[in-house]
DRENSE-562716 format. One line per 4 residues: number of its first residue (from 1); their letters; for each residue z, x, y of C-alpha. Coordinates in pm, 1 decimal. Layout:
<domars>
NUM) a) Z,X,Y ~ ...
</domars>
This chain:
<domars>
1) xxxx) 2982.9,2625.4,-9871.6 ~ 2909.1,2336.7,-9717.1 ~ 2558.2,2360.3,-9461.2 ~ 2608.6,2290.0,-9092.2
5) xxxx) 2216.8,2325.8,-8975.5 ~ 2121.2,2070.1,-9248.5 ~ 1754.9,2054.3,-9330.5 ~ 1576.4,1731.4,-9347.5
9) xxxx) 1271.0,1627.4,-9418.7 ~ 1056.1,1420.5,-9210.4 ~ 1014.3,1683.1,-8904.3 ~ 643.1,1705.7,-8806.5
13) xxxx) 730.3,1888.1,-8427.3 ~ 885.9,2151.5,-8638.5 ~ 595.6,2130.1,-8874.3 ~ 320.0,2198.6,-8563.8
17) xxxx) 594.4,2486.9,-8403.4 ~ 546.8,2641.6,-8737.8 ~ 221.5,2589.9,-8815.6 ~ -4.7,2610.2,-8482.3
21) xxxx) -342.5,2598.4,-8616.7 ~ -286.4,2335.1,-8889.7 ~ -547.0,2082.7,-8944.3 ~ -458.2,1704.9,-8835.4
25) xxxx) -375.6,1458.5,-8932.6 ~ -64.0,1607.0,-9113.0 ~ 3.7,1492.9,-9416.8 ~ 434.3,1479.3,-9462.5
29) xxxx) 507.6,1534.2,-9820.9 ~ 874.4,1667.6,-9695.6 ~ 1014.9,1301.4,-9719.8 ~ 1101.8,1082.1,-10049.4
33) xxxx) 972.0,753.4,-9838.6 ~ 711.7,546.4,-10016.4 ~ 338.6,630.8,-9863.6 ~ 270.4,282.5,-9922.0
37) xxxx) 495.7,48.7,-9751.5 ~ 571.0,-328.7,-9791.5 ~ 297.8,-508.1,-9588.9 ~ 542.1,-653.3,-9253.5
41) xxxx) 566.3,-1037.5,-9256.6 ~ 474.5,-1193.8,-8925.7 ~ 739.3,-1172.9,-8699.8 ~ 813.8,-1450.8,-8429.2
45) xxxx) 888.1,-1346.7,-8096.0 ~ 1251.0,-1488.9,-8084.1 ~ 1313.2,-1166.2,-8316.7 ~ 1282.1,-944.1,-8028.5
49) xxxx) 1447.1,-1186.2,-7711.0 ~ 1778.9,-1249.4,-7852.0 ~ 2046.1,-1165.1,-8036.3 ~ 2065.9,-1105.2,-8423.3
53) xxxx) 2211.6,-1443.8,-8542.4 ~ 2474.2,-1489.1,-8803.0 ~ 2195.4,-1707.9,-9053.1 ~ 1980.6,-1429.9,-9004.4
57) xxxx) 2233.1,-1146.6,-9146.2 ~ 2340.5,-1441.4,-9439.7 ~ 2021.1,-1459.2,-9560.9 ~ 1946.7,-1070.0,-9566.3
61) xxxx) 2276.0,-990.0,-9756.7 ~ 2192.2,-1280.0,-9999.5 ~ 1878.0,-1135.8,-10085.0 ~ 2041.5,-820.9,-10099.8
65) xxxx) 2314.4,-959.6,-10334.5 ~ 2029.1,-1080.3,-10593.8 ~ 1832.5,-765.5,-10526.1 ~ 2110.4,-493.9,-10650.5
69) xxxx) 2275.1,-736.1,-10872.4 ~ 2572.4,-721.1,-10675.7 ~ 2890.0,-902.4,-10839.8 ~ 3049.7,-1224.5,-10681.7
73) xxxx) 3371.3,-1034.1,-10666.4 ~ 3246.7,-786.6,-10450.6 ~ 3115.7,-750.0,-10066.1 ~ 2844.8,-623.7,-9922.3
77) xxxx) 2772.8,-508.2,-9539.0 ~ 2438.8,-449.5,-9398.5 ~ 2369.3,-107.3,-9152.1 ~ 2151.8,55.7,-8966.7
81) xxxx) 2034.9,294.9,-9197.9 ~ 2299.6,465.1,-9418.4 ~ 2349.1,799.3,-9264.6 ~ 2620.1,544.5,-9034.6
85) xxxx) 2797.7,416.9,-9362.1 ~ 2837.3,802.6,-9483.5 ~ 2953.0,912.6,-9148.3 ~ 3181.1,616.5,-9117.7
89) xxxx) 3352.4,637.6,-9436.5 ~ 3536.8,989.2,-9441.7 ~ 3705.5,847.6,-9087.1 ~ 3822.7,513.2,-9245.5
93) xxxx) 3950.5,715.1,-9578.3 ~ 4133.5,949.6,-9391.1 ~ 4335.8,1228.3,-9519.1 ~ 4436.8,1005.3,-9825.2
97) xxxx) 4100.1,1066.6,-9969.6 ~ 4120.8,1426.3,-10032.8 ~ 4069.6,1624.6,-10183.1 ~ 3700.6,1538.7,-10201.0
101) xxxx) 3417.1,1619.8,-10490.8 ~ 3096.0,1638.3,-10397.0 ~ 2861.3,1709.7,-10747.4 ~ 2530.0,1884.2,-10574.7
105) xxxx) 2326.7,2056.1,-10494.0 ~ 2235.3,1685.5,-10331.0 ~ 2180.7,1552.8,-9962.7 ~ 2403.1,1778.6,-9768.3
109) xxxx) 2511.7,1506.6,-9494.2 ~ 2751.9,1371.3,-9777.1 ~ 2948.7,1688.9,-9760.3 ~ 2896.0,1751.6,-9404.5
113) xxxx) 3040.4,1411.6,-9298.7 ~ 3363.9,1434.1,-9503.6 ~ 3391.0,1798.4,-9388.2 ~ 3384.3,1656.4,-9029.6
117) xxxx) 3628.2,1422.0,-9098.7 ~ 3900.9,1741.2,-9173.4 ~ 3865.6,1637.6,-9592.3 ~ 3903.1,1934.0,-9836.4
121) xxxx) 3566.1,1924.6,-9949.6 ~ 3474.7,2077.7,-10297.5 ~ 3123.9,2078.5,-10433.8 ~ 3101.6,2065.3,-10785.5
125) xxxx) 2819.0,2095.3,-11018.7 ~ 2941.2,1964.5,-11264.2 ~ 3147.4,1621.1,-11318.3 ~ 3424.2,1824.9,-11515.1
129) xxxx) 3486.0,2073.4,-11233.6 ~ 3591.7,1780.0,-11000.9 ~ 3844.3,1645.8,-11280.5 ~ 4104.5,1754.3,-10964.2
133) xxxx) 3923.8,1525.3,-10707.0 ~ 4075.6,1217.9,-10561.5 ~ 3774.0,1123.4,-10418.1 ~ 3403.4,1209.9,-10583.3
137) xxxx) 3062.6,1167.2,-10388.0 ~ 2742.9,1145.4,-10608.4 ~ 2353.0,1069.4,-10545.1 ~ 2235.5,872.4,-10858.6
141) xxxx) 1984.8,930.9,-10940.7 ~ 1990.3,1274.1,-10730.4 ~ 1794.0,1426.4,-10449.1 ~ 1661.0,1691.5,-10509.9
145) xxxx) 1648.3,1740.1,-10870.1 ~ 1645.8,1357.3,-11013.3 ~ 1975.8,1420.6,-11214.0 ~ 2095.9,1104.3,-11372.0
149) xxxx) 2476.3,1042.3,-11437.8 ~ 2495.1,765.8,-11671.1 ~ 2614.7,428.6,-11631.5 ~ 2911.4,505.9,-11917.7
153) xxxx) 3016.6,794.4,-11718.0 ~ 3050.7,652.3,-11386.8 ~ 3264.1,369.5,-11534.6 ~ 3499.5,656.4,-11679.9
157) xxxx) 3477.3,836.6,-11375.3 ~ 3546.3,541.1,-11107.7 ~ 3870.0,444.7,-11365.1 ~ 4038.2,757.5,-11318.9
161) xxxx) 3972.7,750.9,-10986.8 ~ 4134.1,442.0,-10962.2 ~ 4382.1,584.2,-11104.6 ~ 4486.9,873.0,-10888.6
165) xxxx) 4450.7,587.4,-10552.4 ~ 4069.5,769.7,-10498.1 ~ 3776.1,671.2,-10453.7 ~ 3372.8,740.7,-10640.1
169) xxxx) 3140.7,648.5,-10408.5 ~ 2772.8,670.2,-10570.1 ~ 2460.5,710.4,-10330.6 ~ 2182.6,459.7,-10512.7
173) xxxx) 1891.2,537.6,-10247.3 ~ 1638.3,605.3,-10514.2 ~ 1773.6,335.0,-10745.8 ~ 1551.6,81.4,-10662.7
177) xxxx) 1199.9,186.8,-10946.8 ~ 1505.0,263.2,-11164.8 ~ 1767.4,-15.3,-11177.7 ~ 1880.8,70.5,-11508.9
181) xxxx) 2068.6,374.8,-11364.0 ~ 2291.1,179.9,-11123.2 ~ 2646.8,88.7,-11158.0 ~ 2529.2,-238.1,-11036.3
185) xxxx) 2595.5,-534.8,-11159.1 ~ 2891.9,-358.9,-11274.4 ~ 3098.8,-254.9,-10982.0 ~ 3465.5,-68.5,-11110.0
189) xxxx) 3793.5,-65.1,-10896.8 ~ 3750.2,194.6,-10638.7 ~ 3409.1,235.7,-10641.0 ~ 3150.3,245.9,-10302.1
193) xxxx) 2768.9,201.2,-10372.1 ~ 2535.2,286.5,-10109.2 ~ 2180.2,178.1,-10096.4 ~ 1917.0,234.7,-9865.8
197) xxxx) 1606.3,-2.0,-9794.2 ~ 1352.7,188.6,-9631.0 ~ 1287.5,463.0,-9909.5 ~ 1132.8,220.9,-10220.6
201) xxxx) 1011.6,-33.1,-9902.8 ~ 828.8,277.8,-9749.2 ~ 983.2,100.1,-9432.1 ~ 1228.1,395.5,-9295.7
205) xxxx) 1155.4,360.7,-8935.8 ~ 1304.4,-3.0,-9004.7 ~ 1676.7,154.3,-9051.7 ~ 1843.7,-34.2,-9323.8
209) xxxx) 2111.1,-2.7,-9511.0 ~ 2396.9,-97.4,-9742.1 ~ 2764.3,-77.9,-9852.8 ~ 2859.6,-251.4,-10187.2
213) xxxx) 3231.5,-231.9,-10287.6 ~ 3556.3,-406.7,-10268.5 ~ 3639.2,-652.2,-9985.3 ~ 3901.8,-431.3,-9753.8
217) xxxx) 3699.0,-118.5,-9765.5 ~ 3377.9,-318.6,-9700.1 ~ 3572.4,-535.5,-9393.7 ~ 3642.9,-143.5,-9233.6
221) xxxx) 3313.7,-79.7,-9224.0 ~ 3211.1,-388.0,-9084.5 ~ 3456.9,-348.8,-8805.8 ~ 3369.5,-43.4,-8746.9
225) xxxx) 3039.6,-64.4,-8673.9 ~ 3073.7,-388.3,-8441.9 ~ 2863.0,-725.5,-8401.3 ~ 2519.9,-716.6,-8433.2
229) xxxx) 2497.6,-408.3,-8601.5 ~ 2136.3,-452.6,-8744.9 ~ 1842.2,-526.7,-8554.8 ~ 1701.1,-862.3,-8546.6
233) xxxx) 1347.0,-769.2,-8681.4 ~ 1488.8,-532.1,-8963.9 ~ 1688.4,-871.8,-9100.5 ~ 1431.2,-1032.8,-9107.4
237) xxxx) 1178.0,-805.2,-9275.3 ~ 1464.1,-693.1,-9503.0 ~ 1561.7,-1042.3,-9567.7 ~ 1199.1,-1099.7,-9692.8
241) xxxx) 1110.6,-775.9,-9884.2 ~ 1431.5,-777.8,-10059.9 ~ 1323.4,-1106.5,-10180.9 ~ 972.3,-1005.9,-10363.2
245) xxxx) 1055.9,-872.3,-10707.5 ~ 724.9,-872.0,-10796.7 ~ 571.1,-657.1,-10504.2 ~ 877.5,-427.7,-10604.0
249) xxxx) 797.5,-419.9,-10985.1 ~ 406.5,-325.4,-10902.9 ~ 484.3,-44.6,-10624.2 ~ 770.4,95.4,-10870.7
253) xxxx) 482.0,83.1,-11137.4 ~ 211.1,264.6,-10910.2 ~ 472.5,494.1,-10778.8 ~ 575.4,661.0,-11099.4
257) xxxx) 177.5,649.5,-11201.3 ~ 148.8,856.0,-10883.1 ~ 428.5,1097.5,-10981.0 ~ 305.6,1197.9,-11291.6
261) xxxx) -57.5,1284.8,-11149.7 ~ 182.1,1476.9,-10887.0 ~ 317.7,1643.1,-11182.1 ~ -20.6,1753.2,-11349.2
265) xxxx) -124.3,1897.8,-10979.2 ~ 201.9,2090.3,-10971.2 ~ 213.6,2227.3,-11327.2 ~ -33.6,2517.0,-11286.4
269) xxxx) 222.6,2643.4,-10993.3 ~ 574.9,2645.3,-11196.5 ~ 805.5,2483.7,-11325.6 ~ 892.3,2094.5,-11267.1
273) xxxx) 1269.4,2057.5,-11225.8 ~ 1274.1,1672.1,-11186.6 ~ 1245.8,1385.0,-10908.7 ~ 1176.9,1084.0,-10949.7
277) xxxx) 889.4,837.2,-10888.3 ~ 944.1,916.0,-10516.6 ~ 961.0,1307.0,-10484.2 ~ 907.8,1606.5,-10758.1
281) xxxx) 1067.5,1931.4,-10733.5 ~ 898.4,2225.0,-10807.9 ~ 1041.4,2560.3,-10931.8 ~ 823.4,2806.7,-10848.2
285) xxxx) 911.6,3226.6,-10730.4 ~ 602.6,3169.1,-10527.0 ~ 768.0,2867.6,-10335.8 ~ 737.0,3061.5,-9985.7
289) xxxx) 408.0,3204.4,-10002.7 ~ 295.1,2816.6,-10149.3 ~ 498.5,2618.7,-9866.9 ~ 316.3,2863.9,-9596.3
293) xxxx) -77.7,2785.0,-9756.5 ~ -21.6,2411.4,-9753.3 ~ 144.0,2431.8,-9377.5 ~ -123.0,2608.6,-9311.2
297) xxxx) -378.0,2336.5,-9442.9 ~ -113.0,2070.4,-9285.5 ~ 60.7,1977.2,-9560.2 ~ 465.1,2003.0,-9482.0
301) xxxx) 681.0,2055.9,-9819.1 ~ 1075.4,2041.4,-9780.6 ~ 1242.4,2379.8,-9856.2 ~ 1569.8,2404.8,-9948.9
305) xxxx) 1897.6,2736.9,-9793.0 ~ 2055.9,2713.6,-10169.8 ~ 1740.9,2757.2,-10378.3 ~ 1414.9,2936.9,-10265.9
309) xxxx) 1230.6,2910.2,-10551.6 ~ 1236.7,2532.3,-10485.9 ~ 1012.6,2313.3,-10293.9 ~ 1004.6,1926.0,-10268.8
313) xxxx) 705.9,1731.1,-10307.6 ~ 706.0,1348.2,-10183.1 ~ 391.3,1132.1,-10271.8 ~ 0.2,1133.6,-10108.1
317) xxxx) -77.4,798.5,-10012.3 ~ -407.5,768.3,-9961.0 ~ -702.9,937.4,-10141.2 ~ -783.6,1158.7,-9833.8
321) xxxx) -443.9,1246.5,-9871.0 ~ -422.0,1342.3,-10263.4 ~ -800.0,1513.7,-10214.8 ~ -660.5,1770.2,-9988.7
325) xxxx) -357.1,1830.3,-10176.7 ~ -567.1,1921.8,-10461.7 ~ -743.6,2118.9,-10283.5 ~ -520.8,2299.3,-10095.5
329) xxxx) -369.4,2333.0,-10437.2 ~ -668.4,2487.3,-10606.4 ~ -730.8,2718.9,-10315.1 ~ -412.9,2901.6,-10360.8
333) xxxx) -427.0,2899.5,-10684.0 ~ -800.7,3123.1,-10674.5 ~ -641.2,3309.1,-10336.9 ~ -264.1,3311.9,-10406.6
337) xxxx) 5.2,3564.5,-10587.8 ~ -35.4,3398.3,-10916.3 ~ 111.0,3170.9,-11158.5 ~ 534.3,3242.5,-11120.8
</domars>
């Protein structure tokens, strides 16, 4: 069943619609986007009067290369975000690439964008059901639920792919805190990695993104999307974030501190499925009742059509932030249906 009024997170006017009496500010805990982004490097004017420049885009996809380990023998294109790279790439695989595994429950514009494209889309839950596939779409590690396929797998799973002419393509956009988990620095025949930048970088509005894989399917998408595809000011502030391991080592650090003291909030309330240092899912048969008390304190939760016992919690940034939560938390708790 693939969805074709996806939710996202991330929509405050919906948030207000629902929720008219809400305290502000709102606090979004619907998205998996760092609370505390990179601090922005001074940008020169030039950024914004002419055209992106061919050094500029060098010198982001360099530090990208060193960033996500990517191999010499492999390319790279940068994007405006990489909802355009998953759009693009069921046109440019055409009807050769079906018919098309997608192992979910995961970010539904994967399926949706191959369905659009006229593929026989399957979703799978399992790696083993999609043993059929020529072509298999994964989120590693996964959103919602922080699933984890391993690195041994994916190898196994990208070979007989390459096998059958396919194609795996594996979604890396909460790779970053976790680098262990990627495929990267070793990229397999027939294999696409996608990364995004703003997520870890807490830098979404910036729209960055990339395509790792072999040269003709990377040139494609390059032509596809046409010159100057990237703003200016986002390869620039790419080009320099990508570049500081160690303010990525500290927020990955502080992140995953902050998701297990998400965790111990969350406990009293059900069940934690997974996450990861970004976003923890809860399991909980009071998920509705729960999603309506924090709107109604102005905290917005992502809810999800295949599961309604789940909710998705992203990260409080500032103390303000994780003082409400609690409280909000503890209020339901003393007012609420009960543990579930």
């Amino acid at each position: 069943m693939i969805e074709r009024d996806i939710w996202h997170g991330g929509d405050l006017a919906q948030a207000r619609a629902l929720f008219t009496d809400a305290p502000e500010p709102w606090i979004d805990l619907s998205t998996g986007i760092n609370p505390i982004s990179y601090p922005l490097p001074p940008l020169p004017q030039s950024l914004w009067q002419r055209l992106p420049g061919a050094d500029d885009e060098a010198a982001l996809l360099a530090a990208a290369r060193a960033a996500y380990r990517v191999p010499e023998s492999a390319d790279i294109v940068a994007a405006p975000g990489t909802q355009i790279l998953i759009d693009l790439l069921p046109r440019l695989a055409g009807a050769g690439a079906g018919p098309v595994a997608v192992l979910g429950p995961t970010y539904a514009e994967h399926a949706q964008a191959w369905a659009k494209a006229g593929a026989d889309v399957r979703p799978v839950a399992d790696l083993d059901q999609a043993s059929e596939a020529r072509t298999i779409v994964l989120v590693n590690p996964n959103n919602p639920d922080g699933r984890v396929v391993s690195r041994q797998r994916l190898m196994i799973v990208a070979a007989q792919r390459a096998a059958r002419g396919g194609l795996l393509v594996v979604d890396e956009a909460f790779a970053d805190f976790t680098p262990e988990v990627s495929i990267l620095p070793e990229l397999p025949p027939a294999t696409l990695v996608l990364r995004s930048f703003g997520k870890s970088y807490g830098l979404a509005g910036l729209r960055l993104g990339f395509a790792i894989g072999e040269p003709p399917l990377i040139r494609a998408l390059r032509t596809a999307m046409g010159p100057w595809a990237v703003a200016g000011p986002a390869l620039h502030v790419g080009a320099t974030a990508l570049a500081d391991s160690p303010w990525l080592a500290q927020a990955g650090a502080a992140r995953a501190a902050d998701a297990a003291r998400l965790d111990a909030l969350l406990a009293p309330h059900g069940r934690i499925v997974g996450g990861t240092a970004l976003f923890r899912l809860l399991e909980t048969g009071n998920a509705p009742a729960l999603f309506v008390h924090l709107g109604r304190h102005g905290l917005y939760l992502r809810r999800f059509r295949n599961d309604a016992r789940w909710l998705r919690f992203g990260l409080p940034g500032q103390a303000s932030e994780w003082a409400r939560l609690e409280a909000a938390l503890t209020d339901f708790a003393s007012s609420g249906p009960g543990p579930a």
